[in-house]
DOLO-272000 format. One record per residue (C-alpha): residue number from 0; chain; x, y, z. Coordinates in Angstrom, 1 decimal. Layout:
! DOLO-272000
(NUM "A" (X Y Z))
...
//
This chain:
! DOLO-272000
(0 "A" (180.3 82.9 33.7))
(1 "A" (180.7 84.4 30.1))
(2 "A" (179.5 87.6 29.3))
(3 "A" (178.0 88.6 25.7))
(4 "A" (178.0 91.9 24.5))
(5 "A" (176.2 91.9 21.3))
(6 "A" (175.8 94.9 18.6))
(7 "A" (172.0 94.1 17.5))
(8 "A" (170.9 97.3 15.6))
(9 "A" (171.9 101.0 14.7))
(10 "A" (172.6 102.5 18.2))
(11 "A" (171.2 99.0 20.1))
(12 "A" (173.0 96.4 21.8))
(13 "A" (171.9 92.9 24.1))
(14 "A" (173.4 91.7 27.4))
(15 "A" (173.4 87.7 27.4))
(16 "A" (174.7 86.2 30.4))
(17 "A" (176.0 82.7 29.9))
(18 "A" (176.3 80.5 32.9))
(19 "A" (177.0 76.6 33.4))
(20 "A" (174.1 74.8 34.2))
(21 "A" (171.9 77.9 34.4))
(22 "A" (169.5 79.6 31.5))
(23 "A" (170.9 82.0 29.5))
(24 "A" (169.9 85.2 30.8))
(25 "A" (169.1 88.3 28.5))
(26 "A" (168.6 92.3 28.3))
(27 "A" (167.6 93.4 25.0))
(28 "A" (167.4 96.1 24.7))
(29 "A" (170.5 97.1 27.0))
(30 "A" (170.7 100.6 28.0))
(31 "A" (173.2 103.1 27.5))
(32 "A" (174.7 102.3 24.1))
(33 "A" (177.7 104.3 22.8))
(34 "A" (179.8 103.7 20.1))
(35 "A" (183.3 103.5 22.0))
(36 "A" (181.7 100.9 24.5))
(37 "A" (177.9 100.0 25.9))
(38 "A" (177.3 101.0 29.6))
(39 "A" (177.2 97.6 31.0))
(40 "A" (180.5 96.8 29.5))
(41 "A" (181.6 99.3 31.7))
(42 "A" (180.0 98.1 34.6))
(43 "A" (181.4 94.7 34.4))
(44 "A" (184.8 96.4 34.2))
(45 "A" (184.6 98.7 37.3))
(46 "A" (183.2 95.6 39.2))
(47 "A" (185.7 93.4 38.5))
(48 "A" (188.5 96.1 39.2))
(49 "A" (187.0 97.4 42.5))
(50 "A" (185.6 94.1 43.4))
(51 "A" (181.9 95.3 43.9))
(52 "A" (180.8 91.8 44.4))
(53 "A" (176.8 92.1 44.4))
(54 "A" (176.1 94.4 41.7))
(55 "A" (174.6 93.7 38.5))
(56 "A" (177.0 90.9 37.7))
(57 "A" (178.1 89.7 40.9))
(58 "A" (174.2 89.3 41.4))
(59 "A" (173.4 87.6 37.2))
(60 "A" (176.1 85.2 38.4))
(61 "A" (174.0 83.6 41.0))
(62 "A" (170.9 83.7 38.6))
(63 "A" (169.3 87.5 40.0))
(64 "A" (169.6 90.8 39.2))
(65 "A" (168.3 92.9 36.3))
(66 "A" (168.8 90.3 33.4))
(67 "A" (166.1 88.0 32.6))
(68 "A" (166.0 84.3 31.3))
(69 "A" (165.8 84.4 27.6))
(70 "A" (162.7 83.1 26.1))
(71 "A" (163.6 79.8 24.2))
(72 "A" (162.9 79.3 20.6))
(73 "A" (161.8 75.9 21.0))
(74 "A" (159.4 75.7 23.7))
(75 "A" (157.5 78.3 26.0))
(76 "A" (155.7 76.4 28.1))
(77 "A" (153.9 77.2 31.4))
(78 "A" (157.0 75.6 33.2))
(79 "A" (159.1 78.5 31.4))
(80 "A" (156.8 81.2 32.5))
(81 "A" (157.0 79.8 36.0))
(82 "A" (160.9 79.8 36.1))
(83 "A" (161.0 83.7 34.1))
(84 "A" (158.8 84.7 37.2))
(85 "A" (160.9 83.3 39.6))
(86 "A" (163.9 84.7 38.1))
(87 "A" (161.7 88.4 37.8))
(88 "A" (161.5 88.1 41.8))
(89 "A" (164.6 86.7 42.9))
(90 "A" (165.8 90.1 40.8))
(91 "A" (163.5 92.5 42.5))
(92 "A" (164.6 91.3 46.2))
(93 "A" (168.3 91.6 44.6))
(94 "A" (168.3 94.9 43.9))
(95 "A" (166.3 95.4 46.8))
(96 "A" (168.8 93.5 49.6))
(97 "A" (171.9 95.0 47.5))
(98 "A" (171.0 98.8 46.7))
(99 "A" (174.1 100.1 47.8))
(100 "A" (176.2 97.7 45.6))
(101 "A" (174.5 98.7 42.7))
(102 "A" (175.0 102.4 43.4))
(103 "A" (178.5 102.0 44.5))
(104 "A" (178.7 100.4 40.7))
(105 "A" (176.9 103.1 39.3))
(106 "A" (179.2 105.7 40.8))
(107 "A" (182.2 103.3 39.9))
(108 "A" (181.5 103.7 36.2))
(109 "A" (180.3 107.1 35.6))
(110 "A" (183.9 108.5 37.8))
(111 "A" (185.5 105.6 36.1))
(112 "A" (184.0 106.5 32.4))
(113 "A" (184.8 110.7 33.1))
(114 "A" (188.9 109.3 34.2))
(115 "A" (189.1 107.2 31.1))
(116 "A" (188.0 109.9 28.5))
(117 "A" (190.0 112.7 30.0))
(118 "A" (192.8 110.1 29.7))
(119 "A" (192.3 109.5 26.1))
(120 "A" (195.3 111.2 23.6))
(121 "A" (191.6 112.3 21.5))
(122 "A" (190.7 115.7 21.9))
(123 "A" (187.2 115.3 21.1))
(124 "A" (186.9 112.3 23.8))
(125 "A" (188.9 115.4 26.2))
(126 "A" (186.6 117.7 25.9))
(127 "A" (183.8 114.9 26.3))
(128 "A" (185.0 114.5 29.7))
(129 "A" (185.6 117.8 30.7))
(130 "A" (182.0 118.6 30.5))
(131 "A" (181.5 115.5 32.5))
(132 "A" (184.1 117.0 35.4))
(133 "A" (182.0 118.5 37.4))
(134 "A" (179.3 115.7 37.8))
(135 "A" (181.8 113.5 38.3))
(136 "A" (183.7 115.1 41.2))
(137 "A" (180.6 115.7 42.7))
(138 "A" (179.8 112.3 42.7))
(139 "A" (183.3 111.2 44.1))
(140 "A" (183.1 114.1 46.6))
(141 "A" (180.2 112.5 48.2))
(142 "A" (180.8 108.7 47.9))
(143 "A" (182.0 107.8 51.6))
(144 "A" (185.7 107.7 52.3))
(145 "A" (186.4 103.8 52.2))
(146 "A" (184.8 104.1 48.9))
(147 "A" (187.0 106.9 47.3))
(148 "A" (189.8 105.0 49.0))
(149 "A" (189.8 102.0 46.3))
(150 "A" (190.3 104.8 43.4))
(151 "A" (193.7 105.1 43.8))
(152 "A" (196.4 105.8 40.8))
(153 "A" (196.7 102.1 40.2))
(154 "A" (193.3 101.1 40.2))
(155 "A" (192.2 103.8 37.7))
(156 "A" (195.4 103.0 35.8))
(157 "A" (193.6 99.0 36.0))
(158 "A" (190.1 100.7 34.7))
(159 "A" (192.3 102.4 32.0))
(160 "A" (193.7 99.6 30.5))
(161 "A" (190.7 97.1 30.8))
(162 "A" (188.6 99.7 29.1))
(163 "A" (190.9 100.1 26.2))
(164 "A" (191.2 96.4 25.7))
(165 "A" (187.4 96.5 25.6))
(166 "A" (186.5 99.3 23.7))
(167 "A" (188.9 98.2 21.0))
(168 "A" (187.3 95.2 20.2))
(169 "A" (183.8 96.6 21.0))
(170 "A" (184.7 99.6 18.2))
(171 "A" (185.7 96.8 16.0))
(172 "A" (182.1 94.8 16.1))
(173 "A" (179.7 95.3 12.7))
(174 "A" (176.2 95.0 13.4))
(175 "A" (175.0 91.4 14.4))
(176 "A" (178.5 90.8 15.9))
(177 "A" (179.1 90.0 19.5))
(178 "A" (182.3 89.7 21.8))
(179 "A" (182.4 87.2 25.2))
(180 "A" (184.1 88.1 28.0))
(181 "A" (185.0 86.5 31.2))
(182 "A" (183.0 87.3 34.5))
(183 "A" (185.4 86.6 37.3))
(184 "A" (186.1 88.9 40.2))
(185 "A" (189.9 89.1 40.7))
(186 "A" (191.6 87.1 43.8))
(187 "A" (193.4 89.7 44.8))
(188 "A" (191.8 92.6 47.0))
(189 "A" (192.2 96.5 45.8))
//
């Protein structure tokens, strides 16, 4: 599966998902925008790293989730609707049947997001995360113990260097641009 991150307007960005022999599958508007990279970029990161398999990508891989199919230019027929329904509820139950992936995901990339910023040789982006410290220990602190286990030195080290491939080409789109990248949980376990 490929993975679209596109730069759509002044503080906006889209989420396509691009999967063989499925629909394309869309958010626009994506939440969580920011200019060194869009919250969902970090989620595919942390997901991929720490293997959360059934989160918001693990889950748009098998056609569910949050994302929905993208309306198409050339036809809207009543079949379409019916198949943009199905997709609607085979997202709901999802989310439903795999809550605590998508929070473990959620945790996984605000802790993740907090590490890579206090990280960064930038003051600025230093002092950004130390105002997210606090918050962010308190979300590790309570996060069950085989949970904190998989944030060891070399997986956040991982995180680190996935996120700074990322961001740099995210930093580098202009408006209207977009950058693919690979959905594909890592064979190795963490």
């Amino acid at each position: 599966m490929k993975v679209e991150f596109k730069k759509v307007a002044d503080r906006r960005y889209a989420v396509r998902i691009l999967r063989d022999g499925g629909p394309v599958l869309e958010m626009n508007p994506a939440p969580g925008f920011d200019e060194l990279m869009p919250h969902d970029l970090c989620h595919l990161i942390v997901e991929q790293v720490l293997r959360i398999e059934n989160a918001i990508f693990g889950q748009a891989a098998k056609g569910a989730g949050t994302f929905q199919i993208q309306p198409s230019e050339s036809s809207n027929t009543r079949n379409d609707s019916r198949r943009r329904r199905k997709v609607r509820r085979k997202g709901k139950d999802s989310v439903r049947r795999h809550h605590e992936d998508y929070l473990r995901s959620e945790r996984a990339a605000y802790v993740c997001w907090q590490h890579w910023l206090a990280e960064s040789s930038e003051a600025a982006l230093k002092d950004r995360a130390a105002g997210m410290r606090k918050n962010a220990d308190s979300v590790f602190d309570q996060m069950p113990a085989a949970e904190r286990a998989l944030y060891t030195k070399e997986n956040l080290e991982r995180v680190g260097r996935r996120m700074d491939e990322l961001s740099a080409r995210w930093q580098s789109l202009k408006t209207g641009e977009s950058m693919t990248v690979d959905w594909q949980l890592p064979d190795e376990a963490v």
